[in-house]
C-alpha positions in Angstrom: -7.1 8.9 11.2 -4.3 6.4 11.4 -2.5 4.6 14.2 0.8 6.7 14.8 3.5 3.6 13.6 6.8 2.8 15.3 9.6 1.5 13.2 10.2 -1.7 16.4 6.9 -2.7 14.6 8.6 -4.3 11.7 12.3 -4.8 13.3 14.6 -3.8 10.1 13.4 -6.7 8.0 11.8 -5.5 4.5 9.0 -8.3 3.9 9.1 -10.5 1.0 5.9 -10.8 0.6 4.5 -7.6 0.2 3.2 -6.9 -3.3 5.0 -5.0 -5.7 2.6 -2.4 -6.4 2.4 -1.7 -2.8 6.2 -1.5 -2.7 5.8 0.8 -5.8 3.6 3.3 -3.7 5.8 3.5 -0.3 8.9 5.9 -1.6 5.9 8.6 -2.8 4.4 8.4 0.9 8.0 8.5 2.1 8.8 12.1 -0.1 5.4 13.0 1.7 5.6 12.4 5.0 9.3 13.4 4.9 8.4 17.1 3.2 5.5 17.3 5.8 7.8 16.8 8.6 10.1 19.2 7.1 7.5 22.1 7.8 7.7 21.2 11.5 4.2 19.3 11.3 3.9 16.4 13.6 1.3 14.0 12.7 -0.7 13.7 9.9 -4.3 12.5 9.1 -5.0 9.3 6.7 -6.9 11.4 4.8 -4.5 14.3 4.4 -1.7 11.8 3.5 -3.5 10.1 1.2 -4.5 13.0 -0.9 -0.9 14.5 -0.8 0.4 11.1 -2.2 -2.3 11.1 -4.8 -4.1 7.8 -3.3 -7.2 7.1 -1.6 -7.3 7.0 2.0 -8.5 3.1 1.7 -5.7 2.4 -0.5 -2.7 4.3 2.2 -3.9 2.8 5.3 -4.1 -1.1 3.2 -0.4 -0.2 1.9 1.0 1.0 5.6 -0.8 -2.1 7.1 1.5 -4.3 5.3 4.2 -2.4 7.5 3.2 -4.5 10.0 0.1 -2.1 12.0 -3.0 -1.6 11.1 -4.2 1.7 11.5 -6.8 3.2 14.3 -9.1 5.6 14.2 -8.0 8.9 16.8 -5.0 9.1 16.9 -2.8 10.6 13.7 0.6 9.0 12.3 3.7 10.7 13.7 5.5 12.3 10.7 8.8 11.2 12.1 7.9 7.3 13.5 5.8 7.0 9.8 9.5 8.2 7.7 11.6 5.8 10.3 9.1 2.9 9.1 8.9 3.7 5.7 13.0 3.8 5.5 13.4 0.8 7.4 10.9 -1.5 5.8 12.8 0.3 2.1 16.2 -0.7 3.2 17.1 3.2 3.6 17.9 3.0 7.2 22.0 2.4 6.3 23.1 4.4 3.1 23.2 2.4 -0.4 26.3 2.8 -2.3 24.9 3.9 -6.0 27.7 4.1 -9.2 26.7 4.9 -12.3 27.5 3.3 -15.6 27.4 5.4 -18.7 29.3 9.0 -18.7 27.4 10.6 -21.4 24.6 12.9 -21.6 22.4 10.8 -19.3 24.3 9.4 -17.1 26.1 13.4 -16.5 22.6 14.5 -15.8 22.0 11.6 -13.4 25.4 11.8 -11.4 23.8 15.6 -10.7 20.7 14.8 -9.3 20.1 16.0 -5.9 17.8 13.3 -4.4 20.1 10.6 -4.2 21.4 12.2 -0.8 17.8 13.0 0.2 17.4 9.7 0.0 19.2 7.7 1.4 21.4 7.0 -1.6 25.0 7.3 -2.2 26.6 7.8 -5.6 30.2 6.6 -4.6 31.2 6.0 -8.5 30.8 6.8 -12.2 31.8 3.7 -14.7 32.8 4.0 -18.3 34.6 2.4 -21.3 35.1 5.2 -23.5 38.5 6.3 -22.7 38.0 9.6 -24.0 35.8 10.0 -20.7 37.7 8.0 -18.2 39.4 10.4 -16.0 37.2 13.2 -16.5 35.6 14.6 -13.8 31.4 14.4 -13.1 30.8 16.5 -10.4 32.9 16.1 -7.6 33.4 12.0 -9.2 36.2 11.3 -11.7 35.2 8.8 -14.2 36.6 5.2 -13.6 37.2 2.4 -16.6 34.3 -0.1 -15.7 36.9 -2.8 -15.7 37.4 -1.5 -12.1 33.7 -2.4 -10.9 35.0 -5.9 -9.9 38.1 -4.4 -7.7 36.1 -1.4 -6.6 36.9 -0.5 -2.6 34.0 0.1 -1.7 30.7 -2.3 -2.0 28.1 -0.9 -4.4 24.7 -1.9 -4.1 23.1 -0.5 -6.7 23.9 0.3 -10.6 22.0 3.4 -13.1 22.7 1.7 -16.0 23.0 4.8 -18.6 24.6 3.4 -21.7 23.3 2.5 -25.8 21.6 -1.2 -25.5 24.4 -2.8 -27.4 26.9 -2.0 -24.6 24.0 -2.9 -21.7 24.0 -6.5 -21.4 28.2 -7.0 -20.9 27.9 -4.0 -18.3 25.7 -5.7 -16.8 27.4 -9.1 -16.8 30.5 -7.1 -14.9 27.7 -5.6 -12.6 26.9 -9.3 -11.4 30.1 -10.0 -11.3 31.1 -7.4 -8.8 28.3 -8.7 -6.4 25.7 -5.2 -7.4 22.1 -6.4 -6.1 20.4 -4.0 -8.2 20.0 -2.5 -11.3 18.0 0.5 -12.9 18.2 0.5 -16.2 17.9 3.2 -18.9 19.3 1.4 -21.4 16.1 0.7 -24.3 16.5 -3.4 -24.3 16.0 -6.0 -21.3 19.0 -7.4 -19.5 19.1 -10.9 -18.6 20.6 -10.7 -15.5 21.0 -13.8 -12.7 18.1 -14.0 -10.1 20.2 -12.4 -7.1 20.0 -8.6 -8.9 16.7 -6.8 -8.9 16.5 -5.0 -12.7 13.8 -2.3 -13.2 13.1 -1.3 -16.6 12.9 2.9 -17.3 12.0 3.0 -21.1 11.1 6.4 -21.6 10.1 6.5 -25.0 6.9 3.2 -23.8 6.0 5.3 -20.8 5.6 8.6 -23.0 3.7 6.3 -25.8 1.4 4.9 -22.9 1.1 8.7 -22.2 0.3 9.2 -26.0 -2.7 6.5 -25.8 -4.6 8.0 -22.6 -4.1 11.4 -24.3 -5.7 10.3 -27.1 -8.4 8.9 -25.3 -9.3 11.4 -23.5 -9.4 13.5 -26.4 -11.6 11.1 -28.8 -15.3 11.7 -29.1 -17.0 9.0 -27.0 -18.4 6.5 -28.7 -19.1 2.5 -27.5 -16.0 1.5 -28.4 -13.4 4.0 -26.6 -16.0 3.4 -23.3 -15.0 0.1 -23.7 -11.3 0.6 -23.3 -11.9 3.2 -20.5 -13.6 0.8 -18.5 
């Protein structure tokens, strides 16, 4: 079992250093450990945490030593020290400001989606430049013209980017402009965006064709040459 971690252990500053697959892995052991603590559990094996994260033990207790601890055995992590750590080290311990850019099918479903306040996450604003949608209401949000982003009151930290990809790379260019240090991006073409904003890609269509090829691997008869790929 793991070493129960304190949040002092990493004192608010999210490491630069730490790989990106790691990184990748630490908001699923946060929904985890946050959902176990919810039950009123206390402390949870490496073991247990692990396989409800859908990792190996090995794997958890490398990632949480990048935290700043490395992990004992006797004692268990404490649910609640584990979920401070894990927000800290994230950035989650202050709200993020999230707007939206895109009012149409997507970015509607988005602006709905419960688990921005679960986690952390603020949607403050919904952007668009159709004006048939300005002024409409998402929500509780009423859609603003996107020419607002640079004047907005409030700082936004992070942008959904939900718009077509001919319209993704100006939106962007205002996003940059209005100081945003992040940006997820639906939008089915990469943005060049300056080296101060984070992008992450969401293609949905590449992840379901990845899908496709596993499916169909699993599915082919063996033979040398498919053993070849799976290994």
């Amino acid at each position: 079992m793991g070493e129960i971690l304190s949040a002092n252990s990493i004192e608010g500053v999210v490491r630069k250093d730490v790989p990106e697959r790691v990184i990748s892995r630490l908001p699923i052991y946060l929904q985890t450990v946050e959902t176990i603590a919810a039950t009123g559990q206390a402390t949870i094996s490496s073991e247990a945490l692990a396989a409800r994260s859908g990792v190996s033990s090995s794997i958890l207790r490398k990632d949480l030593s990048q935290l700043g601890r490395s992990g004992r055995r006797g004692v268990g992590y404490s649910c609640e020290d584990l979920a401070s750590t894990l927000r800290t080290f994230l950035g989650l311990d202050r709200a993020r400001s999230v707007a939206i850019i895109g009012a149409g099918r997507l970015g509607s479903a988005l602006a709905d989606y419960a688990g921005f306040k679960r986690r952390g996450l603020s949607l403050t604003a919904i952007f668009d430049t159709d004006e048939a949608k300005i002024g409409t209401v998402i929500g509780t949000l009423p859609v603003s013209d996107l020419t607002e982003l640079a004047t907005w009151p409030e700082d936004i930290d992070l942008v959904v980017m939900a718009v077509p990809a001919s319209a993704a790379p100006a939106a962007a260019r205002i996003a940059a402009e209005a100081g945003v240090r992040g940006i997820l991006n639906f939008a089915p073409t990469v943005l060049d965006a300056p080296d101060s904003i984070r992008v992450h890609q969401v293609d949905l269509a590449s992840e379901l064709q990845v899908l496709a090829y596993y499916s169909a691997l699993d599915s082919a008869p063996l033979n040398p040459g498919f053993e070849e790929h799976r290994n």
